[in-house]
C-alpha positions in Angstrom: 286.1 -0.2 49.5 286.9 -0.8 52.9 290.8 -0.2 52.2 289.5 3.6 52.0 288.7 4.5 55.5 291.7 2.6 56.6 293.5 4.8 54.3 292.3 8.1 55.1 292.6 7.1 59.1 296.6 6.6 58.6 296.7 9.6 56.5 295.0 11.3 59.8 297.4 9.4 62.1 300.4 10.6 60.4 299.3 14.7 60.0 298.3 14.6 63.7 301.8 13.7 64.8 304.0 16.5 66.1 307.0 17.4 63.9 309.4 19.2 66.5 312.8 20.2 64.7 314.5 18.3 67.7 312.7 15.2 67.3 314.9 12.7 65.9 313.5 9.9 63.5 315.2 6.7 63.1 315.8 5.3 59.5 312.8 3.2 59.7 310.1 5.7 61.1 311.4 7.8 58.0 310.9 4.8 55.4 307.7 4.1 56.8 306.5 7.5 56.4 308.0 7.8 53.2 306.2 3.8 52.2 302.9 5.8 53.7 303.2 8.9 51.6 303.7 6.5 48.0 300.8 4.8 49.6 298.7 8.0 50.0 299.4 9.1 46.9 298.4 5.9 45.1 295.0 6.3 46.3 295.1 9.5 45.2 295.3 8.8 42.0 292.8 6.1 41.9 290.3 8.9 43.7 290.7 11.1 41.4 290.1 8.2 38.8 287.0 7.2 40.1 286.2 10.6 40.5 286.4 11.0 36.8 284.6 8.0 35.9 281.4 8.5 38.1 281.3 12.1 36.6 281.8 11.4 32.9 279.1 8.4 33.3 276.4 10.3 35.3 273.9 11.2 32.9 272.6 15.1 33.1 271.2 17.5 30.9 273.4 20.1 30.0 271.8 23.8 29.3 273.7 26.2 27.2 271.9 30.0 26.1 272.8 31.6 23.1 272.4 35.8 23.4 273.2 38.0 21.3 276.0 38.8 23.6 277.1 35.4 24.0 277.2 31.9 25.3 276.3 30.5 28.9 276.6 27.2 30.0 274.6 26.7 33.5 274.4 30.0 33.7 277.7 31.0 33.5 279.4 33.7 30.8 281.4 31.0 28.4 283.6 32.2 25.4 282.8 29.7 21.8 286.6 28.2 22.7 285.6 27.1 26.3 282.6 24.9 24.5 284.9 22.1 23.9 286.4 22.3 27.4 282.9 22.4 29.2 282.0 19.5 26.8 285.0 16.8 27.7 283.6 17.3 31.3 280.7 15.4 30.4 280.0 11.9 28.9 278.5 12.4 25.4 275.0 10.2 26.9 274.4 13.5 28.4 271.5 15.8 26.9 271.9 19.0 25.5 269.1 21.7 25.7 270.5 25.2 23.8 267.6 28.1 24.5 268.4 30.7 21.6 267.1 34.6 21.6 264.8 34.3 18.4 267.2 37.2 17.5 270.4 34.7 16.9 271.6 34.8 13.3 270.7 31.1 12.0 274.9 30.6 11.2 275.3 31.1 15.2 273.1 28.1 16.2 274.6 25.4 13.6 277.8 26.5 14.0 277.3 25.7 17.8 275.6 22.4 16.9 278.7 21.6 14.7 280.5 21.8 17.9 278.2 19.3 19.5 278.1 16.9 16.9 282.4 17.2 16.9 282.5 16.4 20.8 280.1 13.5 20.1 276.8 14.5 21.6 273.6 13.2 19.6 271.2 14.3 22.1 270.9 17.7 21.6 267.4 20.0 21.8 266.5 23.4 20.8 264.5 25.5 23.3 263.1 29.1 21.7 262.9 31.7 23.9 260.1 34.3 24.0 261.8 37.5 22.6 261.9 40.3 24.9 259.8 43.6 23.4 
């Protein structure tokens, strides 16, 4: 961990340099950028790894409506193809809650559990809404 801030600090060293178009670089000031830019983008990748890995493990519930009109997930308009999507985001340890208008055609509600059950999820609970009169 501590090879982090060093990395971001040369990072920093390296953008705050001026790049005039007369400045001349020797052969070894350009292969030690070039050796610090591979560098860079090594720990990129391993960000963006960890990144991935404290995300996917990080254990939430995830809440997904069913209207009449459609799907939301968080809140958020979702199209049935965009389930799957939503769903890799997430480690399958997470819970799902799906609140259904008691107006949902039965078929609507199983075939969304199908899609659950196909991503892996086993924690999944129904939440009825009150219908609105």
């Amino acid at each position: 961990m501590t090879k982090l801030p060093t990395a971001i600090m040369s990072l920093s060293l390296l953008l705050s340099l001026p790049l005039v178009a007369s400045e001349i670089w020797t052969d070894d000031e350009i292969l030690l950028l070039q050796q610090e830019i591979k560098r860079q983008e090594v720990v990129l990748v391993a960000l963006k790894e960890r990144l991935q890995s404290i995300e996917k493990t990080e254990v939430n519930t995830l809440h997904f409506a069913v209207r009449l009109d459609g799907v939301e997930f968080e809140g958020e308009e979702i199209t049935t193809d965009d389930i799957q999507g939503k769903l890799k985001m997430f480690s399958e340890d997470n819970r799902v809650v799906i609140a259904a208008d008691p107006n949902i055609p039965h078929h609507r509600i199983v075939t969304l559990l199908n899609e659950f059950h196909a991503a892996g999820f086993k924690n999944i609970a129904l939440k009825a809404e009150k219908s609105e009169q």
